[in-house]
C-alpha positions as a Markdown table, in Angstrom:
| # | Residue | x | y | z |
|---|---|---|---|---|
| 1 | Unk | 155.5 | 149.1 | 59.4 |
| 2 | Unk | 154.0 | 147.7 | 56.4 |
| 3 | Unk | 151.4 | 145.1 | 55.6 |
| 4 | Unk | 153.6 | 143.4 | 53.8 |
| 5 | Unk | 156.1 | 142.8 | 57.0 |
| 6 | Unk | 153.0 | 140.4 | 58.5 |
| 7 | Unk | 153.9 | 136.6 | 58.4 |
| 8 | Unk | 152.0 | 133.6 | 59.5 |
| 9 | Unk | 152.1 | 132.3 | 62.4 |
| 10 | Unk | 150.4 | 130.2 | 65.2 |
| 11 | Unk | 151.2 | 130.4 | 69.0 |
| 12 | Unk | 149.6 | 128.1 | 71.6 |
| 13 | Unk | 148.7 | 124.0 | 71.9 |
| 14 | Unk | 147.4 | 122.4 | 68.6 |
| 15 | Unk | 143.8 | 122.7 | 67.8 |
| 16 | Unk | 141.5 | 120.2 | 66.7 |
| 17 | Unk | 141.2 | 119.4 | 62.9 |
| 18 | Unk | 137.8 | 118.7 | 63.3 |
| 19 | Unk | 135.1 | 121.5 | 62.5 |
| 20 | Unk | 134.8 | 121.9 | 66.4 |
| 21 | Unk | 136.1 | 124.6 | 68.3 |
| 22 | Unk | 138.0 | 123.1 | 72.0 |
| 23 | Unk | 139.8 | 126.1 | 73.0 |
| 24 | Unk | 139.2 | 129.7 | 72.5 |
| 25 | Unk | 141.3 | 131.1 | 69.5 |
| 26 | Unk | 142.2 | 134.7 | 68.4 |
| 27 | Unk | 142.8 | 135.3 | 64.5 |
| 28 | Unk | 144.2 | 138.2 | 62.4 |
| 29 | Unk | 144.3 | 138.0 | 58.7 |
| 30 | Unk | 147.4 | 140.4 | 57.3 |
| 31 | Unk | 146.9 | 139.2 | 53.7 |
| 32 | Unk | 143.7 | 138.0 | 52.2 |
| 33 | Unk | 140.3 | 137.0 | 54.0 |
| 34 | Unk | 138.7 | 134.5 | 55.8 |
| 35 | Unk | 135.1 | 133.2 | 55.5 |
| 36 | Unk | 133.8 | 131.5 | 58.7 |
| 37 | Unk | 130.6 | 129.6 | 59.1 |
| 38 | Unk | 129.1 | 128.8 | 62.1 |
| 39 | Unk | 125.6 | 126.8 | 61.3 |
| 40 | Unk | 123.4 | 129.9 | 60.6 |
| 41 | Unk | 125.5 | 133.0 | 60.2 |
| 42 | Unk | 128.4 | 133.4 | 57.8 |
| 43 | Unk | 131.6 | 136.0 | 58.9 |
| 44 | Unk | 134.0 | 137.1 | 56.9 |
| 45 | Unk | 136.8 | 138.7 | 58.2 |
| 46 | Unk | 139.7 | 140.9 | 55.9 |
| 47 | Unk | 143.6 | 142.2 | 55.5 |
| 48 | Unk | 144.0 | 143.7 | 59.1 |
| 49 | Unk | 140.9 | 142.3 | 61.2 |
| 50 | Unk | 140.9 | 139.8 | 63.8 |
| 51 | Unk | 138.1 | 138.4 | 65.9 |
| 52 | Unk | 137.9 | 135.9 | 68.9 |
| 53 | Unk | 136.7 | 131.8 | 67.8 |
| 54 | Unk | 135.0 | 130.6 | 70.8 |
| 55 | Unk | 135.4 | 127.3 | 72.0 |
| 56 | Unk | 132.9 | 124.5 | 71.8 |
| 57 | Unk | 131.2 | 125.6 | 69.3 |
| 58 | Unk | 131.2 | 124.3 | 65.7 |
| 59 | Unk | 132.6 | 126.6 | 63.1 |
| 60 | Unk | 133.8 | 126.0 | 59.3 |
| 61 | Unk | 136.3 | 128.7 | 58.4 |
| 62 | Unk | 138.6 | 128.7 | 54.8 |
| 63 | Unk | 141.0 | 131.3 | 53.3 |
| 64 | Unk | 140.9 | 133.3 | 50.5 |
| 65 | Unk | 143.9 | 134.8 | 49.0 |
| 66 | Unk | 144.9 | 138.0 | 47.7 |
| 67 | Unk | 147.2 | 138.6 | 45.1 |
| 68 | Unk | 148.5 | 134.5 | 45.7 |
| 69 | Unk | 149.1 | 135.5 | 49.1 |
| 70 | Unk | 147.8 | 135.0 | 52.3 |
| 71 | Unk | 148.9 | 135.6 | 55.9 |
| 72 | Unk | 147.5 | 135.0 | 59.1 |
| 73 | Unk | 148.0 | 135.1 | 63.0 |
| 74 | Unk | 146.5 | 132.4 | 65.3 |
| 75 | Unk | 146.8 | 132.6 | 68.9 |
| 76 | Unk | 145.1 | 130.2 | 71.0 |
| 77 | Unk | 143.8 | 130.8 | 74.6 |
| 78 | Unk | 143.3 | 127.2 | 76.3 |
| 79 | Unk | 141.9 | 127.0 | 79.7 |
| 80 | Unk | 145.1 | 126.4 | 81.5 |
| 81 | Unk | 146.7 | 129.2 | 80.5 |
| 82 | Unk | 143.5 | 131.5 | 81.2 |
| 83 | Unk | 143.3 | 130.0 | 84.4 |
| 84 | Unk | 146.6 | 131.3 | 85.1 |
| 85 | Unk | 145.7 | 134.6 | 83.6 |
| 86 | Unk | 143.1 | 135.2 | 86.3 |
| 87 | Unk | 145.1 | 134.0 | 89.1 |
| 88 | Unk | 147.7 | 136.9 | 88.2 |
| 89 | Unk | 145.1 | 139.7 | 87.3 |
| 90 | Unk | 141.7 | 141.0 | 88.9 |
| 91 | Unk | 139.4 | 140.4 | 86.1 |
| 92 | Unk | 135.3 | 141.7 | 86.1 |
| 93 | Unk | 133.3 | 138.8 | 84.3 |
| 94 | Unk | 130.3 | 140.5 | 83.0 |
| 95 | Unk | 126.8 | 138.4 | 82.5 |
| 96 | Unk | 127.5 | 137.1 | 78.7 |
| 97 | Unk | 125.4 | 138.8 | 75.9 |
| 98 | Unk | 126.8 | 137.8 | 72.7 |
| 99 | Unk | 126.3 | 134.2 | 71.6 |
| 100 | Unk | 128.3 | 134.6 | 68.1 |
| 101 | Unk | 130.9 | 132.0 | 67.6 |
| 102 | Unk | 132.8 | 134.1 | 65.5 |
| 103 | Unk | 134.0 | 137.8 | 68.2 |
| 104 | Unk | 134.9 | 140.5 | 66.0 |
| 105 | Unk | 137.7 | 142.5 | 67.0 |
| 106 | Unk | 137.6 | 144.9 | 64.0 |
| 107 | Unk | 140.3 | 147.0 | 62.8 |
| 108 | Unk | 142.3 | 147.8 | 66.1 |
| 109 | Unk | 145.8 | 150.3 | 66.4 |
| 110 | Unk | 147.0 | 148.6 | 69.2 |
| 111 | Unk | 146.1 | 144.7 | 67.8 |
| 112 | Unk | 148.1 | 145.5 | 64.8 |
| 113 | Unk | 151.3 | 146.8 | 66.2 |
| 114 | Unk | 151.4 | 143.7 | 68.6 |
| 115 | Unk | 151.1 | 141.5 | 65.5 |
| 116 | Unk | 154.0 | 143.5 | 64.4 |
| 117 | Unk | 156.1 | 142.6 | 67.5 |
| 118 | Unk | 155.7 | 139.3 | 67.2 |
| 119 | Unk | 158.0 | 139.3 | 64.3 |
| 120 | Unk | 161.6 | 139.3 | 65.8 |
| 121 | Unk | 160.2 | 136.1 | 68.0 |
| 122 | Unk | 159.4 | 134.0 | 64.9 |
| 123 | Unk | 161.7 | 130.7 | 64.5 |
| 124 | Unk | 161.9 | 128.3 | 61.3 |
| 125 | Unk | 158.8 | 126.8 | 61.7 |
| 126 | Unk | 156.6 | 130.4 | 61.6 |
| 127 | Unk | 156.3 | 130.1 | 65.5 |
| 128 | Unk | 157.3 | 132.0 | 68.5 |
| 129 | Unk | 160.0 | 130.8 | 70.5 |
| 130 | Unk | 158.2 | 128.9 | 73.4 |
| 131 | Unk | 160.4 | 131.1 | 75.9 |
| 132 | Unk | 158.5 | 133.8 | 74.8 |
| 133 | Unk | 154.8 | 132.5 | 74.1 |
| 134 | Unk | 152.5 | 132.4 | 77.2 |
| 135 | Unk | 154.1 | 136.2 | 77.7 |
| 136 | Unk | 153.2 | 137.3 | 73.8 |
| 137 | Unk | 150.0 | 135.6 | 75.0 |
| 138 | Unk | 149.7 | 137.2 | 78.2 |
| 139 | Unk | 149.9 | 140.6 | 76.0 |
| 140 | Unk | 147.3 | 139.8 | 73.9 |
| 141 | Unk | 144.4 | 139.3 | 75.9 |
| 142 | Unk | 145.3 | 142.4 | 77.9 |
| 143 | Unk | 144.8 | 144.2 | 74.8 |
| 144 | Unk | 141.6 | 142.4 | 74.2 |
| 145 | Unk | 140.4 | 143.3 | 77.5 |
| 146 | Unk | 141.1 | 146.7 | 77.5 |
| 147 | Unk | 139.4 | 147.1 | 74.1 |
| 148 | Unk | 136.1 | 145.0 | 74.8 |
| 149 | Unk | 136.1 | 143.9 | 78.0 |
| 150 | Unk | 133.0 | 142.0 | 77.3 |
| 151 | Unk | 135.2 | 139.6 | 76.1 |
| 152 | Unk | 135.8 | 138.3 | 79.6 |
| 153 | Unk | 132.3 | 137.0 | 79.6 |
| 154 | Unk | 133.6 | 134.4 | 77.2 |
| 155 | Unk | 137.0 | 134.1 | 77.8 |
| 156 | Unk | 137.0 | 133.0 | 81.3 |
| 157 | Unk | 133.4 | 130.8 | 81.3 |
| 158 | Unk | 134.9 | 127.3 | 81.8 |
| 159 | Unk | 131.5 | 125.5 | 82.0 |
| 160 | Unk | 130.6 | 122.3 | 80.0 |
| 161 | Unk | 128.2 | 122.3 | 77.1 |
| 162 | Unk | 124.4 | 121.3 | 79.1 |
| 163 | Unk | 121.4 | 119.4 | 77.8 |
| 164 | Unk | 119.7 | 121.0 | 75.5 |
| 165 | Unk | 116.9 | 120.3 | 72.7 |
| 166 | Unk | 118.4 | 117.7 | 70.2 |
| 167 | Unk | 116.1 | 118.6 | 67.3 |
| 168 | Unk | 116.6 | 122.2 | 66.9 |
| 169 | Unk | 120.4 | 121.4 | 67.2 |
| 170 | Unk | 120.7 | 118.6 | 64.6 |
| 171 | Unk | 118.8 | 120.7 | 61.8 |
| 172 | Unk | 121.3 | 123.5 | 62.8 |
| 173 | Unk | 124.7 | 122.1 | 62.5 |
| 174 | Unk | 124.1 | 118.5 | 60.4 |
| 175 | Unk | 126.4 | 120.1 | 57.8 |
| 176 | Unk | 129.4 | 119.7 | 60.1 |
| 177 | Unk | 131.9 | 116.8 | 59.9 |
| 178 | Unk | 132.4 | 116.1 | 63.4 |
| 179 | Unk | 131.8 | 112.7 | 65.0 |
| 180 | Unk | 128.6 | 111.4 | 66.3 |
| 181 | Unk | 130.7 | 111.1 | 70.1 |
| 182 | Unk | 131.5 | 115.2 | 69.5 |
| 183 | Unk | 127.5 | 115.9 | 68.6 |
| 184 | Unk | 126.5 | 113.7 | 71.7 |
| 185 | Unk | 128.8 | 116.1 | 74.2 |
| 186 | Unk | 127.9 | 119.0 | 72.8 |
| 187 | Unk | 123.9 | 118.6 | 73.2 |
| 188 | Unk | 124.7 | 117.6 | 76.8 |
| 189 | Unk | 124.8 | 114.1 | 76.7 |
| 190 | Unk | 126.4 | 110.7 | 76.9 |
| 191 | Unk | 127.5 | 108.7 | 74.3 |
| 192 | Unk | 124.3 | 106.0 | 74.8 |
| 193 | Unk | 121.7 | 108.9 | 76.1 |
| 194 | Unk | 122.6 | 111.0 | 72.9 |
| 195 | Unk | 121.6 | 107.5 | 70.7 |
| 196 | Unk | 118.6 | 107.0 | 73.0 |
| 197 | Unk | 116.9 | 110.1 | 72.6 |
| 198 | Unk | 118.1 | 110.2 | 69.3 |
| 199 | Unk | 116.3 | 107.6 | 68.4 |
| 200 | Unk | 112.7 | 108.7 | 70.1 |
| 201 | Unk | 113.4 | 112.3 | 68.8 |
| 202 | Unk | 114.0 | 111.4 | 65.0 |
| 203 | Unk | 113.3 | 107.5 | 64.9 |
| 204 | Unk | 116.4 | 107.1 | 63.3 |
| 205 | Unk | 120.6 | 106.3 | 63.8 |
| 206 | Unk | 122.7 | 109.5 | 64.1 |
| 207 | Unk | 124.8 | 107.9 | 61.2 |
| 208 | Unk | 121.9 | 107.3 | 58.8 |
| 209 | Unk | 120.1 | 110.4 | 59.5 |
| 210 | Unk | 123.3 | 112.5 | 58.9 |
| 211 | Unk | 123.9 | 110.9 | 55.7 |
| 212 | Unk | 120.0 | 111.3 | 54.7 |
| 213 | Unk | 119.9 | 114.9 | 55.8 |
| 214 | Unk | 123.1 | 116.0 | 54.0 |
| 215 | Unk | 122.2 | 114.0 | 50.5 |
| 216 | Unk | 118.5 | 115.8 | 50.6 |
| 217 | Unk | 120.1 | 119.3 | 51.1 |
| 218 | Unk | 122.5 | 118.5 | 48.0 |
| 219 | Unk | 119.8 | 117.4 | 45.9 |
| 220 | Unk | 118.3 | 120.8 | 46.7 |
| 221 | Unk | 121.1 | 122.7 | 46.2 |
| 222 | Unk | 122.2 | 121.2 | 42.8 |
| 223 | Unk | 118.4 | 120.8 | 41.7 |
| 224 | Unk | 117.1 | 124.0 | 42.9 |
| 225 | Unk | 120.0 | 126.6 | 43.6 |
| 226 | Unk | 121.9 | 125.2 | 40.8 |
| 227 | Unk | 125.2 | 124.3 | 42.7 |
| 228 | Unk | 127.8 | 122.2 | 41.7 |
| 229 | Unk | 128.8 | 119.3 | 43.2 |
| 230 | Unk | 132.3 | 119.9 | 43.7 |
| 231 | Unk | 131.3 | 123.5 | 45.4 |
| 232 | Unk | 129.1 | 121.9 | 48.1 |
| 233 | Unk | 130.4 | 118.5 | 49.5 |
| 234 | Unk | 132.3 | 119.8 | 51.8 |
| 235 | Unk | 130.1 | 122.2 | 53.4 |
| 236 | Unk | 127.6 | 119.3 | 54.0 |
| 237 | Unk | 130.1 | 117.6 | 55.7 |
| 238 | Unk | 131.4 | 114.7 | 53.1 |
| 239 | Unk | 135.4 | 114.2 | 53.3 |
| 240 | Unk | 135.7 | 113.6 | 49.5 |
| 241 | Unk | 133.7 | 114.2 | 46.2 |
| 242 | Unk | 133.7 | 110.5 | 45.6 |
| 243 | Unk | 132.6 | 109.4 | 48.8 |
| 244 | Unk | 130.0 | 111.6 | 47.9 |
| 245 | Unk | 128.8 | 110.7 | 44.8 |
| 246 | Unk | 128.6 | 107.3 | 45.9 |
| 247 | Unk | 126.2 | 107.8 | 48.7 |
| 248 | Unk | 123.8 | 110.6 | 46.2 |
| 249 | Unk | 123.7 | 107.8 | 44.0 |
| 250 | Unk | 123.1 | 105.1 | 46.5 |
| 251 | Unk | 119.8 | 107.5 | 47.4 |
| 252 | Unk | 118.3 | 108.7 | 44.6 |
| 253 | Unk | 119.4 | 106.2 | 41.7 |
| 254 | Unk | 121.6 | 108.7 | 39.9 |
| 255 | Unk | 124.8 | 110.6 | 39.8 |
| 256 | Unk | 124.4 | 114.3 | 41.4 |
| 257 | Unk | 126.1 | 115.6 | 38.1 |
| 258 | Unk | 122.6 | 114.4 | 36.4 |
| 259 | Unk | 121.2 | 117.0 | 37.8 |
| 260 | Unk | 123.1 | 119.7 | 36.7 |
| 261 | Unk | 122.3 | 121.4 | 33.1 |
């Protein structure tokens, strides 16, 4: 079959539209690329490569199309239905070894010609029939499996985000726009612990230090790297250009287009 037979599609609960990962996700591009960020490494994946998202995890990911097109497969694995997986099948969990967010699968025979069977299931809406999801699903991860098996390390590790060291985490991942509640969980902590150490760590708010943090990296980034504003607002983590304009100019005394030559 040809490339060109690939449609989009999406197969599993809804994800979140945050830049937080809650369930594990598999991806194939047919047309175009995607570019994935995941606080200190950038991924890119292209026409006919797939890889595993992991879940909790913060991640950025946009699209990039290719002659106006683009086409991808998403497939999410949420911890019910792996659950369920395991019940049915003898899996080996290996000791995990890869912390990447972003799980290549690479270019893979047998990855492609399921994406390929998925197409007589598709309805309306670019979805597979529900009758035949958790079994498309079911196929898919058998697949994976049998491919990297070191997958299952991943895959099937329900634990909880634990405490660990605020600082280093913060000045990782302060360019993501996720709530102060989301950053709390995923450092292992309570709502009102996350504030309190918060506090003795950076004697500061999580609100006012995010919004600090962000407007010093754009000033260095416009000033020093020569970016424009409109190319970086959303990777620091501000919803809209105006919002922030407003909040550079509320910090330094001047619009960020100033700046630029």
């Amino acid at each position: 079959m040809r490339a060109t037979e690939i449609k989009s599609c999406y197969i599993g609960p809804e994800i979140s539209p945050e830049q937080f990962v809650p369930e594990h996700f598999f991806v194939y591009v047919g047309k175009g690329m995607i570019h994935g960020y995941d606080g200190h490494k950038n991924y890119t994946l292209r026409s006919g490569e797939g890889c595993v998202v992991r879940k909790n995890r913060l991640a950025r990911y946009n699209k990039q199309k290719e002659n106006d097109e683009f086409e991808k497969v998403i497939i999410i694995f949420d911890e019910p239905f792996l659950k369920g997986f395991l019940s049915r099948h003898k899996i080996r969990i290996p000791e995990p070894e890869n912390t990447d967010v972003f799980l290549r699968t690479g270019k893979n025979n047998l990855i492609t010609n399921f994406v390929y069977s998925l197409m007589p299931y598709y309805n309306r809406s670019g979805r597979i029939d529900g009758r035949f999801a958790d079994i498309k699903r079911e196929e898919l991860l058998l697949i994976l499996l049998q491919s990297q098996h070191e997958l299952a390390a991943v895959l099937f590790d329900f634990g909880i985000p634990e405490k660990i060291n605020i600082e280093a985490f913060m000045n990782r991942n302060f360019r993501f726009n996720v709530s102060i509640e989301r950053f709390a969980w995923l450092t292992g902590r309570s709502l009102s612990s996350f504030k309190r150490d918060f506090k003795q760590t950076f004697n500061d708010t999580p609100n006012r230090w995010l919004i600090n943090k962000r407007l010093e990296e754009a000033h260095f980034l416009i000033n020093k790297k020569l970016k424009r504003p409109s190319e970086i607002y959303l990777e620091l983590g501000f919803e809209n250009l105006s919002h922030f304009t407003f909040a550079f100019k509320k910090m330094f005394g001047h619009s960020p287009t100033v700046l630029v030559g």
